[in-house]
C-alpha positions in Angstrom: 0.0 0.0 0.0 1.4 3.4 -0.9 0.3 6.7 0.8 0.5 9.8 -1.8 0.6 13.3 -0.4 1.2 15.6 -3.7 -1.4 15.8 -6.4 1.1 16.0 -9.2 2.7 12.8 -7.9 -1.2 11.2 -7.6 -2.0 12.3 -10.8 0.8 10.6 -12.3 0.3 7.5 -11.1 -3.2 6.9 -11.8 -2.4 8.2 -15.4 0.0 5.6 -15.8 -2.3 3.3 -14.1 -4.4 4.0 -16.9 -2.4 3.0 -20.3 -2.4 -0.4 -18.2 -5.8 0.1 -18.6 -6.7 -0.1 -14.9 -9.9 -0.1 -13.3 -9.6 2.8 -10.7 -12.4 2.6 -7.9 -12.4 5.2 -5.5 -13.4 6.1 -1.3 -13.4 10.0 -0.9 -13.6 10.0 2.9 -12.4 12.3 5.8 -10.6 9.4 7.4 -11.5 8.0 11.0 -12.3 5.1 9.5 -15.1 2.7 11.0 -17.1 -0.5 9.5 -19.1 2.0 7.4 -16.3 3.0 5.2 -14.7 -0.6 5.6 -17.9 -1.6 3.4 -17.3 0.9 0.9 -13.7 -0.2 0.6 -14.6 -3.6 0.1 -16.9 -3.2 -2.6 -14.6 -1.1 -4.3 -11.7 -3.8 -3.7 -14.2 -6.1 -5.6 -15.1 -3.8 -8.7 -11.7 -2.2 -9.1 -8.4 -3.5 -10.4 -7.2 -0.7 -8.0 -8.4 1.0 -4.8 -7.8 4.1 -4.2 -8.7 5.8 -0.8 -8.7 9.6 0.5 -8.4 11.0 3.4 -8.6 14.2 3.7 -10.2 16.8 6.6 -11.7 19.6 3.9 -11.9 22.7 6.0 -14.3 24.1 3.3 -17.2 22.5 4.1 -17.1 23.3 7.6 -18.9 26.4 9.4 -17.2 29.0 11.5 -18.6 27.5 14.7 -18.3 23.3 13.7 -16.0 20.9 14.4 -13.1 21.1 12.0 -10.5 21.7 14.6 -11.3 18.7 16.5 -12.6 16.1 13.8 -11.7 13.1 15.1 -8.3 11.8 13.2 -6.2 8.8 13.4 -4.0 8.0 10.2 -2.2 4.8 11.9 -5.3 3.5 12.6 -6.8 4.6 9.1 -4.0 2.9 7.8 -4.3 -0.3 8.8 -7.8 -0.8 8.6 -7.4 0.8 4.5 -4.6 -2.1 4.2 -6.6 -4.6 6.1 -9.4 -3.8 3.2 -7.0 -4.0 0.4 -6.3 -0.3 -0.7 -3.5 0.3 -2.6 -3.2 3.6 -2.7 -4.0 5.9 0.0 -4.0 10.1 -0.7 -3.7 11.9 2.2 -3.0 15.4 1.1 -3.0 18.5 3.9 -4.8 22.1 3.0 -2.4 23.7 1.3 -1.8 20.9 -1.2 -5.5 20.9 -1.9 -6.2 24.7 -1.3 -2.5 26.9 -2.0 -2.7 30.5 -2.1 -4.8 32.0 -4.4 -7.2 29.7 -4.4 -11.2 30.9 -5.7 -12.9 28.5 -7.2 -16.2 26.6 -5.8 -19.1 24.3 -7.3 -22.5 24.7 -6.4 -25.3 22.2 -7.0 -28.0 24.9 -6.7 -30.9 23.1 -5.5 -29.9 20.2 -4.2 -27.6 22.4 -2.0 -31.1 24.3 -0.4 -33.1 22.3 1.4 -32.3 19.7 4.9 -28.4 20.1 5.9 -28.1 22.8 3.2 -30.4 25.1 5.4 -28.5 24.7 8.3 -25.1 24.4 7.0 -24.6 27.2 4.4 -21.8 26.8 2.2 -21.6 22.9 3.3 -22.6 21.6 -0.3 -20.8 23.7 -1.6 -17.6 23.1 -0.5 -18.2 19.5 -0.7 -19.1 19.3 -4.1 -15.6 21.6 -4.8 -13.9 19.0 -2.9 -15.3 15.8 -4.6 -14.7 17.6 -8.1 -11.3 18.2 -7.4 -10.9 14.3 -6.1 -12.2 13.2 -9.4 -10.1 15.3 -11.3 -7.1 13.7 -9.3 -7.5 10.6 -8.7 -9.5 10.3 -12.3 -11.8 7.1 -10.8 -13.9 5.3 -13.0 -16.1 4.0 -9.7 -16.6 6.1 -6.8 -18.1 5.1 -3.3 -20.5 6.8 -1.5 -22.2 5.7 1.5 -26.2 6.4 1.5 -26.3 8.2 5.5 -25.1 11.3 3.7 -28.4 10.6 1.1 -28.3 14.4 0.3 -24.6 14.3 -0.1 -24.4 11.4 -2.9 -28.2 12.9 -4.6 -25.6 16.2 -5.3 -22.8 14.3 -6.0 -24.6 12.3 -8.7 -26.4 15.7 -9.8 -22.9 17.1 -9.7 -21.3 14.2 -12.0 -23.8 14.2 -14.4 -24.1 18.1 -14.8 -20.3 18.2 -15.9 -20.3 15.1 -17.6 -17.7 13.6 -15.3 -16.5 10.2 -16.6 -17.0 8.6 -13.4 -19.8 6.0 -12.2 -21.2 6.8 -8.2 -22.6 4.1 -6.7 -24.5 4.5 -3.6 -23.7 1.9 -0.8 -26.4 1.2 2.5 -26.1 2.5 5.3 -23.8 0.6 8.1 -25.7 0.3 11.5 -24.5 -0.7 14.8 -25.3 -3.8 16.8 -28.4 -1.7 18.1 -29.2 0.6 14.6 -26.9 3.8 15.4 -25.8 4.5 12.0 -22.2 4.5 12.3 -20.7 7.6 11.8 -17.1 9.1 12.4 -19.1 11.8 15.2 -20.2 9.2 17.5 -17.0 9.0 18.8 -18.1 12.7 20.3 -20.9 11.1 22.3 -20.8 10.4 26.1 -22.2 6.6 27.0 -25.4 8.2 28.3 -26.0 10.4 25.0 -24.7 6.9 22.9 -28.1 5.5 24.6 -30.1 8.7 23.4 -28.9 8.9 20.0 -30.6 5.8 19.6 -33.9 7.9 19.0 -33.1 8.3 15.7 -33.5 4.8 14.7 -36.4 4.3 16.7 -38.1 7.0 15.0 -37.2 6.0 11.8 -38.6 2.7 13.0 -41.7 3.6 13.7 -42.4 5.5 10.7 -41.0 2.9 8.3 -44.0 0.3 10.8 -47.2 2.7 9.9 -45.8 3.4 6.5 -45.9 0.1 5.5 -49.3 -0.4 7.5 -51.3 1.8 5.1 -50.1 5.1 6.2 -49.7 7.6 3.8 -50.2 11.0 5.2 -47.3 13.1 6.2 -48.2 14.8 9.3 -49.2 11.3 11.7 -45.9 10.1 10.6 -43.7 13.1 11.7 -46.0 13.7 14.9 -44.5 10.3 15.8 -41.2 10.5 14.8 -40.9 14.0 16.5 -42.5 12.8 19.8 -40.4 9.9 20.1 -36.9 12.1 19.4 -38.7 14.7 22.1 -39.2 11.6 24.5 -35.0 12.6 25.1 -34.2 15.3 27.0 -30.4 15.2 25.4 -32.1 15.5 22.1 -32.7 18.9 19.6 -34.4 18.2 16.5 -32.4 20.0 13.4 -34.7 18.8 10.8 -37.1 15.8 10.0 -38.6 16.3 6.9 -40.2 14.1 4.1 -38.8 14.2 0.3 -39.0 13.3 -2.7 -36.2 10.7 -3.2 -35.1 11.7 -6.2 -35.6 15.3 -6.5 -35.2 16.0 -2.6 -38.7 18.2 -3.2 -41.2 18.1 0.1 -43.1 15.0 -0.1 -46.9 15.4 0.0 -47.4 11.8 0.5 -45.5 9.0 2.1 -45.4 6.2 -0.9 -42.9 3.6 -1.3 -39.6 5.6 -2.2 -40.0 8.6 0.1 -36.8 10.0 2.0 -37.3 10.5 5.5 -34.0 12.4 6.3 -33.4 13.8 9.8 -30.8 15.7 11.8 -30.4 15.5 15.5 -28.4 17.2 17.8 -27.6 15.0 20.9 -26.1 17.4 23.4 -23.0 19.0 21.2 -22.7 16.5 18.4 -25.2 16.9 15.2 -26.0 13.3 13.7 -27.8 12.3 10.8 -29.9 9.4 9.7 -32.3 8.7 7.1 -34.4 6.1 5.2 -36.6 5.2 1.8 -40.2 4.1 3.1 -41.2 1.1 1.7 -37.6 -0.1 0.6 -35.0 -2.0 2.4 -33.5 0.0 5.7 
């Protein structure tokens, strides 16, 4: 396994990878790796002839007050599980490699950027969808990984890819849960044990919903009276956003039929986790 720091240098290889007419698959991830990302390595271990994995902490998708300073990071650990998984190459470039001086470019995805984490992250699409550009153009993947927790994430990416005509296939992966249905996430390692047993709200409510949905339920507001009522059940808990969507367009939902997005974002005490799910499809 080789760890790449310079773009030139990563650009290079994969270009030579190329006249050997190499499959390239590709996990974009901001490293702290768990089982979630191990999944996404996998299947890209599977489908390419080479596996390439980033990590890479993009300070411009974070907010003035979020949690870029203290992002949880571990490259040893990173490391091994990416080798354990069979990467070959990891890129692991810092800021300024990615962002030098002079730097002024951004994407924007314009309305797939608006609505659910868009609202309440301004600028957080954006400088995701810069980011994920500039991996492409990099690493030049002909597959590229993205788990579905981040739903709104991989709908723009996909939007994104398309709109530029990017020669690059995204596949969307399920989502990884733990033992007791916490998506897994890189920010749970921010919760205490007591708010680790209140974040399990989220699942519960998605639970529920998903149980009357496929009972015959099809009107929005029962659905998210009972999603919100069992996230207000904990005191440790702030409701961002819950909101029903189109699954494809990401447009309000006017009625819950197989395929709707129910997306949600929670705050449990500091730490902002988000969850989601398509009613009527497999969790």
């Amino acid at each position: 396994m080789k760890i790449i720091t310079g773009i030139d240098e990563m650009q290079q290889t994969v270009l030579a990878l190329k006249r050997e007419n190499k499959r390239i698959a590709f996990v974009p991830t901001m490293g702290f790796l768990h089982e979630g990302h191990a999944s996404l390595l996998r299947e890209g271990r599977r489908q390419g002839d080479i596996l390439v994995l980033s990590i890479f902490v993009n300070p411009i998708q974070f907010g003035a007050n979020e949690d870029l300073d203290r992002y949880p990071r571990d490259m040893e650990r990173d490391s091994r599980i990416a080798r354990e998984c069979g990467v070959d190459i990891i890129f692991n470039p810092d800021a300024a490699e990615m962002y030098p001086s002079g730097f002024q470019t951004s994407i924007a995805v314009r309305e797939l950027s608006q609505p659910l984490c868009g609202a309440s992250r301004p600028g957080h699409f954006d400088g995701v969808a810069t980011v994920v550009a500039k991996l492409f153009n990099i690493v030049m993947p002909d597959l590229a990984l993205f788990g579905r927790k981040d739903y709104q994430q991989l709908a723009l990416i996909r939007q994104m890819t398309a709109d530029l005509s990017m020669p690059v296939t995204v596949q969307g992966m399920p989502i990884v849960r733990e033992a007791d249905g916490l998506a897994m996430s890189s920010r749970n390692a921010y919760l205490s044990t007591a708010e680790r047993r209140s974040a399990l709200c989220l699942y519960r409510s998605i639970n529920a919903v998903r149980a009357m949905q496929a009972a015959g339920e099809r009107s929005i507001e029962p659905l998210r009276e009972k999603a919100v009522d069992i996230i207000n059940a904990e005191p440790a808990a702030q409701i961002d956003y819950l909101e029903f969507r189109d699954g494809t367009t990401l447009q309000p939902a006017t009625t819950a039929v197989d395929g709707t997005l129910l997306a949600l974002a929670v705050k449990i005490g500091k730490t902002r986790l988000i969850d989601n799910t398509l009613l009527g499809k497999e969790l």
